[in-house]
C-alpha positions in Angstrom: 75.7 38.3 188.4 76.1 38.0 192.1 77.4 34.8 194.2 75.1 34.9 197.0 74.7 32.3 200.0 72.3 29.5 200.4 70.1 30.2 197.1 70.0 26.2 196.3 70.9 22.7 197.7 71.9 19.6 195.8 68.7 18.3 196.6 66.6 20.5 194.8 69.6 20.9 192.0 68.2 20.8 188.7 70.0 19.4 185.4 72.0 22.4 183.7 72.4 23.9 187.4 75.9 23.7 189.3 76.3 24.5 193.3 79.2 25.7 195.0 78.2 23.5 197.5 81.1 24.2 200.7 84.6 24.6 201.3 87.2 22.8 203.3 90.1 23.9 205.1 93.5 22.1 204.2 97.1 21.9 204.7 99.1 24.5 203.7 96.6 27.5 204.1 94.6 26.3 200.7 90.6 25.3 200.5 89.3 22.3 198.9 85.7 23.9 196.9 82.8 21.1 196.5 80.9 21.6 193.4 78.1 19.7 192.4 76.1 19.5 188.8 73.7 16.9 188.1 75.1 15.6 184.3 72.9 14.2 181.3 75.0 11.1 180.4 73.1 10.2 177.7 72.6 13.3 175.7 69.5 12.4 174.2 67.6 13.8 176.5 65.8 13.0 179.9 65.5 9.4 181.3 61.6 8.0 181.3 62.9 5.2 183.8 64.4 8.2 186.3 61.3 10.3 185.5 59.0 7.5 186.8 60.6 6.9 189.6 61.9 10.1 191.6 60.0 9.3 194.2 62.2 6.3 194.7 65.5 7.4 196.2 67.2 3.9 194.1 66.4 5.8 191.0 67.5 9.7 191.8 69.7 11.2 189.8 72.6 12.4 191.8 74.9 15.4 191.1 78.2 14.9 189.7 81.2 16.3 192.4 83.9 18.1 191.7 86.7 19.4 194.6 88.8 22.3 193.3 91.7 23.0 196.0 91.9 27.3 195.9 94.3 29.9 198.2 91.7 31.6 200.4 92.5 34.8 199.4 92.4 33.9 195.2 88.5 32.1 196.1 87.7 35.3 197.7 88.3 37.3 195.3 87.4 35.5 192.2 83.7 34.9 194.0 83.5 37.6 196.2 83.3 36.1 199.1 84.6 35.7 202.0 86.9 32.7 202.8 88.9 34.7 205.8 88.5 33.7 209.6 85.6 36.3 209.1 83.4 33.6 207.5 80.8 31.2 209.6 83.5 28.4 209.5 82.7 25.3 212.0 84.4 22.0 213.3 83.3 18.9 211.6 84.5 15.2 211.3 86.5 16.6 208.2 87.8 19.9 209.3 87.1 23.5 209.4 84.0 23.9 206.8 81.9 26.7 205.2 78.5 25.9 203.7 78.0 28.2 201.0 75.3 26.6 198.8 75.8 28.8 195.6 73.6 28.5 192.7 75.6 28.9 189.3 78.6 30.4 190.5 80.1 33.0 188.3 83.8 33.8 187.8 84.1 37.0 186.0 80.6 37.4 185.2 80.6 33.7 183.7 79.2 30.5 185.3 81.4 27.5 186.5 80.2 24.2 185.1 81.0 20.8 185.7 82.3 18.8 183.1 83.4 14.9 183.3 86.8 13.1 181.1 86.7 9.7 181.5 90.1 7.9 180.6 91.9 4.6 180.6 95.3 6.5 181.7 94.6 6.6 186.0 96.0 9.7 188.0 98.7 7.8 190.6 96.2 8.5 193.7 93.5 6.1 191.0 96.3 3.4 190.5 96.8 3.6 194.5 93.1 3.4 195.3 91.6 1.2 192.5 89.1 -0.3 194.3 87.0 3.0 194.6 88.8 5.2 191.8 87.8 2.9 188.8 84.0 2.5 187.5 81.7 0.2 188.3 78.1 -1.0 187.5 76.8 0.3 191.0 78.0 0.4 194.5 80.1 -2.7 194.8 80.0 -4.3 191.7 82.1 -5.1 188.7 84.1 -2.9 187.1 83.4 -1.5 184.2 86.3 -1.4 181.4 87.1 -0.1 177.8 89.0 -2.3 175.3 89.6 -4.0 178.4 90.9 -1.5 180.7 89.1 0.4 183.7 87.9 3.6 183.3 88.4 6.3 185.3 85.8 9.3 185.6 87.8 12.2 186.4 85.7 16.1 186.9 86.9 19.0 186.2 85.7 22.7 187.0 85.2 24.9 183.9 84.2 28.4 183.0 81.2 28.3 179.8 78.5 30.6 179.4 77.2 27.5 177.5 76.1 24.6 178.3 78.6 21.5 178.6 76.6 18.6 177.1 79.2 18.2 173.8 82.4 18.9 176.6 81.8 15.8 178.3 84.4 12.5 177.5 82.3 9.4 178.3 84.5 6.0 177.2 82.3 3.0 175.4 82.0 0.2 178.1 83.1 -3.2 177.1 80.0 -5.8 176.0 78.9 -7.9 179.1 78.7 -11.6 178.0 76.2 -13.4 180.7 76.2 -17.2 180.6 74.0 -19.2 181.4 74.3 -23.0 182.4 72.9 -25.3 179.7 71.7 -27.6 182.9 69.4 -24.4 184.0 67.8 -23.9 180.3 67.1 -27.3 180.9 65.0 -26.9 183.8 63.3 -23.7 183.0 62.1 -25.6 179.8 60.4 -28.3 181.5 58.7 -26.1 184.2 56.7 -24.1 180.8 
């Protein structure tokens, strides 16, 4: 197996596909690697709702990311590759960045996969940055706990020549208890 150069995207990733999607200059001579696998959080197979509605950009199911921070000489040998000043880097908002777009990267002839821990116990950047580190029920909205604490989704880069459905740590949310006002009941009622 061979890690060649723009053979996918994330948007035509697949589920069970991972992408070595670019890499990032940063302090200290080192890269930061985004990865990118689109994850089946339900194991039990696909979603009807997301099936019926991939036309509708609300409803897509978006990869998973991962950032792996490498020496530029280790990535470049381990993928075969070259990270060097040689390589197409360019200036962007962020940095010096590569595109690479790698579908199912291998590591000694064995892919990289994506697999998620979620955990009550926050890293000290999550405790510092709460507001976007711990989960919630969409963009902007409540946070979701666990006995009452917030979870944190934290991804890791693995090698597997299997899959990673039964690697995967996904935390039981807490029960959401909606109340309604008896006043409102009221005046639903009388409107039937």
């Amino acid at each position: 197996m061979e890690n060649s150069f723009n053979t996918g995207t994330v948007e035509t990733l697949k589920k069970g596909e991972t992408l070595l999607v670019n890499a990032r200059k940063v302090k200290g001579g080192k890269l930061h690697l985004e990865f990118a696998e689109i994850i089946n959080f339900n194991n039990k197979g696909e979603n009807v709702l997301s099936i019926l509605n991939k036309s509708d950009d609300r409803f897509s199911s978006n990869a998973r990311r991962a950032w792996i921070t490498a020496e530029q000489s280790d990535a470049t040998e381990s993928f075969g590759v070259s990270f060097g000043d040689d390589a197409d880097w360019y200036a962007a908002e962020r940095g010096e960045m590569l595109e690479l777009n790698i579908l199912n990267p291998v590591i000694n002839e064995t892919r990289c996969r994506l697999v998620i821990n979620e955990t009550v116990e926050p890293t000290e950047w999550q405790t510092e940055n709460l507001e976007t580190a711990a989960k919630r029920k969409g963009k902007g909205g409540d946070f979701i706990t666990h006995n009452g604490d917030y979870i944190f989704s934290n991804t890791d880069i693995i090698l597997s020549s299997r899959g990673t459905d039964n690697m995967h740590v996904f935390l039981e949310a807490d029960s959401t208890v909606v109340k309604r006002d008896v006043s409102e009941r009221v005046s639903i009622g009388s409107m039937i």
